[in-house]
C-alpha positions as CSV (number, residue, x, y, z in Angstrom):
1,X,-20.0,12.3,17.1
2,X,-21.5,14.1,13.7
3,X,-20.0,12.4,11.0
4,X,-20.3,15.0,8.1
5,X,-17.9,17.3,10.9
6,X,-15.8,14.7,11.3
7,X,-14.7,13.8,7.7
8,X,-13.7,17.4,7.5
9,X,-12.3,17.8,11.3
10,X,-8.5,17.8,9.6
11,X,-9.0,19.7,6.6
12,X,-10.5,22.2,8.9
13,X,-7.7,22.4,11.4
14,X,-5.1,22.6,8.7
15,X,-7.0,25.5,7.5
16,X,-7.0,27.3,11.0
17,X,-3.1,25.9,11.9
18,X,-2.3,27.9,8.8
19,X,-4.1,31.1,9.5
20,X,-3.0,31.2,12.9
21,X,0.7,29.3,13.5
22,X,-0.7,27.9,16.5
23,X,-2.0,24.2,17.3
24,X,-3.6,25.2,20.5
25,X,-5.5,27.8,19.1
26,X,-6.8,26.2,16.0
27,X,-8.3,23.6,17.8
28,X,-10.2,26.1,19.6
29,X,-11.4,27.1,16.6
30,X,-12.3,24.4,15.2
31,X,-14.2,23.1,18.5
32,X,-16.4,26.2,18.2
33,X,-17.1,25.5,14.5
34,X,-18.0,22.5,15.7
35,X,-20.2,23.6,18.5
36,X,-21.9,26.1,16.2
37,X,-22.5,22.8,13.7
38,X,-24.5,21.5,16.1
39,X,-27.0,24.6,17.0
40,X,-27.2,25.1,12.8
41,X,-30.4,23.5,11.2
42,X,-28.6,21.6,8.0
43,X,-31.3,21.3,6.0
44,X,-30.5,24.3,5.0
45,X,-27.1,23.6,4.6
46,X,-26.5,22.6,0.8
47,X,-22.7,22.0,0.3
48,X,-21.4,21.1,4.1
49,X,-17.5,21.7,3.4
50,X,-17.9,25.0,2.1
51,X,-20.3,25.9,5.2
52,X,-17.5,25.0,7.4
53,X,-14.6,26.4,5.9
54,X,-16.8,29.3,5.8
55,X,-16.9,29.5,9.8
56,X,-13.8,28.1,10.5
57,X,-12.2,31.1,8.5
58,X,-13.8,33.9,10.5
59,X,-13.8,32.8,13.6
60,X,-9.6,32.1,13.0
61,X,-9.5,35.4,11.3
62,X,-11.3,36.9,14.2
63,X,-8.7,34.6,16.5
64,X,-5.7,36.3,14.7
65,X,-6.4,40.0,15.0
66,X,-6.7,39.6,18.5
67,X,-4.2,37.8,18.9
68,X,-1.6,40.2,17.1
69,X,-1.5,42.4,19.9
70,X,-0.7,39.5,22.2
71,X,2.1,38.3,20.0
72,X,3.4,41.8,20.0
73,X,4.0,41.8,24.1
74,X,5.3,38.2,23.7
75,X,9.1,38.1,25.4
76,X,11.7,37.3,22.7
77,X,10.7,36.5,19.2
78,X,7.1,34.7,18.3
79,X,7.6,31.9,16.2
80,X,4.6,29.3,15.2
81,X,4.1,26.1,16.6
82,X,5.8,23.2,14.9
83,X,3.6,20.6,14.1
84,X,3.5,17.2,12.7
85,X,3.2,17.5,9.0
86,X,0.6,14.4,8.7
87,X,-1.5,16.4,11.5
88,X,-4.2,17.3,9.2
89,X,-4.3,14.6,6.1
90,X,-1.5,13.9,3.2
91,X,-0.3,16.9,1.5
92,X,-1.7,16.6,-1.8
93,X,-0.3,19.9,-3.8
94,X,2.7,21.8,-3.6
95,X,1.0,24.4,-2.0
96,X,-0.2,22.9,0.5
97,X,3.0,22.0,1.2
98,X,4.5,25.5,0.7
99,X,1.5,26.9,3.0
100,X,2.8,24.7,5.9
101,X,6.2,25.2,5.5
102,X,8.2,26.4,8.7
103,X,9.8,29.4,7.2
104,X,6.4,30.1,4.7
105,X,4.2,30.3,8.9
106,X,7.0,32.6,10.0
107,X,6.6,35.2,7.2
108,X,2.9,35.1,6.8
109,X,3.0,36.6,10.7
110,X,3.9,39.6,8.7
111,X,1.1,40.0,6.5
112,X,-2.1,41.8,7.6
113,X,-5.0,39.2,8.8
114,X,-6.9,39.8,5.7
115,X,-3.9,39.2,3.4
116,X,-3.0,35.9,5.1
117,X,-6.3,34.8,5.3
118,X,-6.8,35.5,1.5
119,X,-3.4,34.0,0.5
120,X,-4.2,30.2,2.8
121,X,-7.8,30.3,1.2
122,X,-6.1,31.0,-2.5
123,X,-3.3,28.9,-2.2
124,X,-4.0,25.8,0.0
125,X,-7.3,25.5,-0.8
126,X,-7.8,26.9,-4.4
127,X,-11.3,28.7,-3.5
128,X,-11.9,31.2,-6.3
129,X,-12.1,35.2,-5.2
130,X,-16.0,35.0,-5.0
131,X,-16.0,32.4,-2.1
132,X,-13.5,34.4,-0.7
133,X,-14.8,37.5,-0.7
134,X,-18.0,36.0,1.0
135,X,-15.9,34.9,3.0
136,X,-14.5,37.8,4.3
137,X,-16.8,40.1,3.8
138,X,-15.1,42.1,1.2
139,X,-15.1,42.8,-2.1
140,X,-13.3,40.3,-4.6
141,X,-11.2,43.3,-6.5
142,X,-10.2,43.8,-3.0
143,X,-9.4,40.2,-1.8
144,X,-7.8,40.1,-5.3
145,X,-5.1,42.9,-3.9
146,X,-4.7,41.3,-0.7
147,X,-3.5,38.2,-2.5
148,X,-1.3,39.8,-5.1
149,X,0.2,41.7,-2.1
150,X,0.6,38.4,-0.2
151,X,2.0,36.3,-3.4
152,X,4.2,39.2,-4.2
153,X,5.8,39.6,-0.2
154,X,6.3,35.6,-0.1
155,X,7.7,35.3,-3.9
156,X,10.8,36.7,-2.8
157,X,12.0,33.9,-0.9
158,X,10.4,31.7,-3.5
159,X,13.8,29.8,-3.6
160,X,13.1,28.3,-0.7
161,X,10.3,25.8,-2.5
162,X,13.2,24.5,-5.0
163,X,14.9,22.2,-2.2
164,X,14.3,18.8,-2.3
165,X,13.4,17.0,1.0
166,X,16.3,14.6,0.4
167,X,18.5,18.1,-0.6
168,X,17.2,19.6,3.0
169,X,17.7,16.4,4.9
170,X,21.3,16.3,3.7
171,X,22.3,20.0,4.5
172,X,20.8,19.7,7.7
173,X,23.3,16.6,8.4
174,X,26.2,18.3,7.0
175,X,25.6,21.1,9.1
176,X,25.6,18.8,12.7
177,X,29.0,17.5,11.6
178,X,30.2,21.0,10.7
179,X,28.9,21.9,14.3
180,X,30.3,18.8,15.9
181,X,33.7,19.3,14.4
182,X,34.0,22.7,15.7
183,X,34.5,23.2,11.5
184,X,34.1,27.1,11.0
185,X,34.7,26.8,7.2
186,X,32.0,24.3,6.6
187,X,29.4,26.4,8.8
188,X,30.6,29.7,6.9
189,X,29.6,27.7,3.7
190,X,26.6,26.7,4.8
191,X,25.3,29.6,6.1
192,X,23.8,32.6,4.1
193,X,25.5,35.4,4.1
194,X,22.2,37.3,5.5
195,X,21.6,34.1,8.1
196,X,19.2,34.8,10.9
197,X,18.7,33.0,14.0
198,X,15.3,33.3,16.2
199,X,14.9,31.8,19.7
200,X,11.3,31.2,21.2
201,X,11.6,30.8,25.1
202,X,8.4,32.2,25.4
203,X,9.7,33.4,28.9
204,X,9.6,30.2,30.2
205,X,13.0,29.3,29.5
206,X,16.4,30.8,28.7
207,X,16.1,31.8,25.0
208,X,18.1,35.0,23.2
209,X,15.0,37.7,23.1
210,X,15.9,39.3,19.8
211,X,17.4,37.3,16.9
212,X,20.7,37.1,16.0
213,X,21.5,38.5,12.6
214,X,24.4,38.1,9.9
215,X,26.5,35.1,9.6
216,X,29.3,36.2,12.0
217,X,27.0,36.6,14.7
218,X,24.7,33.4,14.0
219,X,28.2,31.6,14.1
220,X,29.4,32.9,17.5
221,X,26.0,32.4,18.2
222,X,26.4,28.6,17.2
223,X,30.3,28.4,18.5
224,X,29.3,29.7,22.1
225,X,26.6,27.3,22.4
226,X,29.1,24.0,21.4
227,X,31.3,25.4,24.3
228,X,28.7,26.2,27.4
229,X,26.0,23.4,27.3
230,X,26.6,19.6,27.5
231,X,24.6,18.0,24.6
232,X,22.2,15.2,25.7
233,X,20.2,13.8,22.5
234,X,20.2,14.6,18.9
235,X,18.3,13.6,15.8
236,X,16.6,14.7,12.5
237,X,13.2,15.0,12.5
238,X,10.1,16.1,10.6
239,X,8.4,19.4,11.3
240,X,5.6,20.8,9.7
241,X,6.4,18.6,6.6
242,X,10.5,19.2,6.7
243,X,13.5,17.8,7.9
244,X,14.4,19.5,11.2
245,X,16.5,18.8,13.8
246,X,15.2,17.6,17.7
247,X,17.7,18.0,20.5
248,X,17.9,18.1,24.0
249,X,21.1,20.5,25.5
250,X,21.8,21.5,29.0
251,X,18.7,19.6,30.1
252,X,16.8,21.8,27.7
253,X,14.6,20.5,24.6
254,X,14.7,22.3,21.4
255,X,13.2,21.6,18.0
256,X,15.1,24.0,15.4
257,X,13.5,24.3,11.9
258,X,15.0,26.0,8.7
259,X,14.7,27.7,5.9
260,X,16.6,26.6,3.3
261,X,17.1,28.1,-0.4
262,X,19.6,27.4,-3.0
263,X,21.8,25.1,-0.8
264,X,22.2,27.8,1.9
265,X,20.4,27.9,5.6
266,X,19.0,31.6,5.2
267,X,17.0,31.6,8.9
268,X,17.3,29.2,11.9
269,X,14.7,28.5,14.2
270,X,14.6,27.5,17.7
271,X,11.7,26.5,19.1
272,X,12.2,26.2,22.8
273,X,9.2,27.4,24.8
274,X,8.0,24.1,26.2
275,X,4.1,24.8,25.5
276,X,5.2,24.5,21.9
277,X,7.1,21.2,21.7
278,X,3.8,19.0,23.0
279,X,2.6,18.4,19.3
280,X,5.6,17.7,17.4
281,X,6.8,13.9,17.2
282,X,10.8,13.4,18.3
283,X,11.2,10.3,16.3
284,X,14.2,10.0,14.2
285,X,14.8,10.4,10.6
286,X,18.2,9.4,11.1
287,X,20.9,9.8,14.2
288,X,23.8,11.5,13.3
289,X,26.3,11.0,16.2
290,X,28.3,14.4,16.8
291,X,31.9,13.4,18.0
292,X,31.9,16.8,20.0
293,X,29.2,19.2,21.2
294,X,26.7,20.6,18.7
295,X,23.7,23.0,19.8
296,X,20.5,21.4,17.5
């Protein structure tokens, strides 16, 4: 074991989990940084952290432009893999909290590789445009557009970072009872008017292939669920560093994260494809107890 790699092992496969959504891929990454550690002659190596960040950020970089076109051919909707939110150290600043947010994974997919990588390196780590731009190759006027691009995209759901973890915690409850009592005025209130549900199946189990959009629709969605499948297990969790909510339904497991802004749930998402759900703790927060059927 090399001890310098090691006392940055998490801080590295935070960085990767964030450029890429994907546990199983970042630690690929990270085991190749490693691997390339090895075969490096550190003497020459002056400031060790910034070496490996360095590597760790093109080789994810390289990871994700790849596998764009993978996601892409993916059947149903892509969504990252949740993760345990203590996975890769305590989460010092807001933005590192904001950067490993649920909802905060699922719209960086929508940025270009270089504007993602710029905004995680900016943000979460708080590396100044010339170490970024060494890093990636670029010019720093240019990595300076990527990340005003980036800052400007995600600022519009900026609500979403005003919840409280207590504030989410409690939504999320009052939306299982809503769902348990069959309480169609409650979920209306909950729900954004602009509410969209994904489902990630991956293929590999039954999962709606294209989300479900509006708050009418996300309801029947919700409604048709409490009447079809027989709920087996319920609970709040933790996901990526926010309450979410673990369940297991028809004999199938499901881990559904949210994003939440000003007191409303604006996106749901189910996380269903069972390759996904190996890294994510089920422990309870707390066990709300529907009276009825409920599908999270």
């Amino acid at each position: 074991m090399d001890e310098t790699f090691e006392e940055h092992r998490r801080l590295l496969l935070g960085l990767a989990y964030r450029l890429l959504g994907s546990m199983w891929d970042a630690e690929d990454v990270v085991q190749e940084a490693f691997l390339r550690w090895l075969r490096t002659d550190r003497s020459q190596i002056r400031e060790p952290r910034s070496y490996l960040v360095t590597v760790v950020s093109r080789l994810a970089l390289d990871q994700l432009r790849s596998a764009r076109a993978t996601r892409e051919a993916y059947t149903g909707p892509w969504l990252p893999e949740p993760v345990d939110g203590q996975a890769f150290g305590p989460l010092e600043t807001a933005e590192m909290r904001d950067t490993l947010s649920y909802a905060t994974l699922h719209m960086m997919e929508r940025l270009s590789p270089p504007e993602r990588a710029v905004f995680v390196l900016r943000e979460a780590f708080d590396l100044p445009y010339d170490q970024v731009a060494e890093i990636l190759g670029s010019p720093a006027a240019t990595c300076r557009q990527w990340h005003h691009r980036a800052v400007a995209y995600l600022a519009r759901d900026s609500e979403r970072f005003t919840a409280e973890p207590s504030d989410h915690a409690e939504l999320l409850t009052r939306f299982l009872a809503a769902a348990a009592d069959g309480d169609l005025a409650a979920l209306t209130e909950l729900l954004a008017e602009d509410a969209i549900a994904y489902n990630d199946g991956g293929g590999k189990v039954r999962a709606a292939l294209r989300p479900i959009t509006g708050r009418d629709d996300v309801l029947a969605f919700v409604t048709g669920l409490l009447s079809r499948y027989p709920l087996q297990e319920v609970h709040l969790t933790q996901a990526n560093g926010e309450p979410a909510i673990w369940t297991v339904i028809g004999g199938q497991r499901q881990l559904a994260a949210f994003d939440v802004r000003a007191g409303r749930i604006h996106a749901i998402f189910g996380v269903l494809n069972p390759d996904k759900l190996t890294r994510i703790r089920t422990t309870a927060c707390s066990s709300p107890r529907p009276r009825h059927r409920t599908p999270w």
